[in-house]
N, C-alpha and C positions, 0 to 999 in steps of 0.2 A: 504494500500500500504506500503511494507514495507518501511524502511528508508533509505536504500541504493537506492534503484529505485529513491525517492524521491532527494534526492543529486543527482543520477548520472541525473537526468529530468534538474534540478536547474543547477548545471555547467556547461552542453551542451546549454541550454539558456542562461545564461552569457557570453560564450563564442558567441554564436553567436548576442548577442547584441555590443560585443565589436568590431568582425569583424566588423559590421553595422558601428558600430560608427567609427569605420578606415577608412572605405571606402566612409563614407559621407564627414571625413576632412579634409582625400586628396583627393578628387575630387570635393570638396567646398574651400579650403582654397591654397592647394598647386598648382592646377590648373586654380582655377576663373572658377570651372565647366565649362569649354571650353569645345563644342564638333563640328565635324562636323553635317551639315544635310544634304548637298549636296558638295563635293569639290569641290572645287575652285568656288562655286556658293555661299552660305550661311555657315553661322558660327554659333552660339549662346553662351551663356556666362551669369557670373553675374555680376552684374555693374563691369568694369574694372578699375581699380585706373591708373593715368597717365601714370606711366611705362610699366603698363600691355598693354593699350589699343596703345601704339606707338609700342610692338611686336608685337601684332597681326595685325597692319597694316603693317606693313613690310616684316612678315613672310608669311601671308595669300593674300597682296594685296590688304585690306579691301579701299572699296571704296564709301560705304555706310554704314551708321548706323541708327538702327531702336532703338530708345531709347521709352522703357513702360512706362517708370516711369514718364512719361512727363515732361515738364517745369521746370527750380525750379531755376532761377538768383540770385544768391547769394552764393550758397551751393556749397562748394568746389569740389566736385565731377562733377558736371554737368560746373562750368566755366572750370575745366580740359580740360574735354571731348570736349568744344564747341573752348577752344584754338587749343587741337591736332586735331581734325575735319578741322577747318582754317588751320593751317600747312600744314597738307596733303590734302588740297582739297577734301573733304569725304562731300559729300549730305546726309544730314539728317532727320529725321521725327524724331522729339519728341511728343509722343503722350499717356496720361497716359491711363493702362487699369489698371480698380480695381483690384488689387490683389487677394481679396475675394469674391466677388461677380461676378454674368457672366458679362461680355463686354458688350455694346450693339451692335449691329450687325450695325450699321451704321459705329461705329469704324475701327470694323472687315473689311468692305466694303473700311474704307480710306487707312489701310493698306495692302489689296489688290494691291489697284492703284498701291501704294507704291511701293510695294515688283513686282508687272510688269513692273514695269518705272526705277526705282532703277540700277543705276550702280553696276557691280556685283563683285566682291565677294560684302555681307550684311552683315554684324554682326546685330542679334539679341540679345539684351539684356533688363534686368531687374533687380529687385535688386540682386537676387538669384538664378536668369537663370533655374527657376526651372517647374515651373507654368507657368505665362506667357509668361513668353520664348516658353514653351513648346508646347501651345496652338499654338501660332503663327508659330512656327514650323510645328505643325501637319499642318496648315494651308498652310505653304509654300510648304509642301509636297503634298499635295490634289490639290492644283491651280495649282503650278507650275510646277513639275514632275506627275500630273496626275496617285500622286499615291493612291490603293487602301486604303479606311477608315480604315481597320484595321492594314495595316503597318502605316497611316497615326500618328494612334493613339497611337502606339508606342514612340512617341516623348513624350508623358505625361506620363515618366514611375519613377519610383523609382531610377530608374539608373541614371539619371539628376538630382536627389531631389526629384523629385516632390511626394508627396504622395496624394493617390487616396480617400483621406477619410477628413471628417471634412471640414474648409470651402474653403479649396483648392479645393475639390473635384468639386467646381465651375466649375472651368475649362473643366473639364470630363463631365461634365453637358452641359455646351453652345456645347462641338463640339457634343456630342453625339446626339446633338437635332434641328442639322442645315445641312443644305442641301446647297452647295457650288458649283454655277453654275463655272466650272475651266476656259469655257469661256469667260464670264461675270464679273465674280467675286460677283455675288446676291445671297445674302442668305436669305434662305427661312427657315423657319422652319418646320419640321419632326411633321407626325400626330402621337403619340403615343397612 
């Protein structure tokens, strides 16, 4: 191959790694990965630091929060959350889902109830609104708007973060291998 092919191969991939990397750090850093999944119904997000998470209840309505990361008294981040929560009267579920590995489907099942009971608008978040955000998202969209698994699954996309490979790829694993009665909320698992 000649040399020039080879450079012009090499600079059109640097350049589209750097686009990448543009668009992961403003849509990770300058946004808090905020996106809709349903208006004025659900939201999702990556952990929100105190000033972020009192605009989005203000702006959005939020009236509930679904916190992944579960539990954590002490850690500045989570007494934030659980003071602006109390100010604004906002019901919560903290409930951690492994990041890496699939959920267990009982989890999946509490956060169901959740997300049916839940005053609405929801913020969903995580550390990095990327993954399990995403998962749960897909999930919000399959129970609750009764939407088809393959829009569903669009919520676990590149375009949130999330990447589809390595041990994220977890996530893409549990929903692709579960069957999600939208009335019920029981999950079954898929005979592959």
């Amino acid at each position: 191959m000649p040399k020039k092919i080879i450079k012009i191969i090499a600079v059109s991939l640097c350049f589209m790694l750097s686009i990448t990397g543009i668009y992961f750090a403003y849509n990770n850093w300058l946004t808090g990965n905020f996106h809709t999944v349903t208006t004025g119904q659900a939201y999702r997000c990556r952990q929100p630091d105190k000033k972020r998470l009192n605009s989005y209840i203000k702006k959005y309505k939020i009236k509930s929060i679904l916190n992944l990361r579960g539990d954590e008294p002490g850690a500045e981040w989570y007494e934030d959350e659980i003071k602006v929560s109390k100010e604004n009267n906002i019901i919560r579920l903290d409930l951690e889902l492994p990041a890496l590995k699939e959920p267990e489907d009982k989890d999946i099942e509490t956060i169901i109830k959740f997300l049916k009971t839940a005053p609405r608008p929801v913020l969903i978040h995580c550390l990095g609104g990327s993954d399990r955000s995403g998962l749960i998202s897909a999930v919000w969209k399959t129970v609750i708007e009764k939407t088809p698994r393959f829009e569903a699954e669009k919520q676990l996309s590149i375009l949130y973060g999330h990447m589809p490979f390595g041990k994220a790829r977890a996530m893409d694993r549990w929903f692709a291998s579960r069957k999600i009665d939208s009335n019920t909320g029981k999950i079954s698992k898929i005979q592959m």
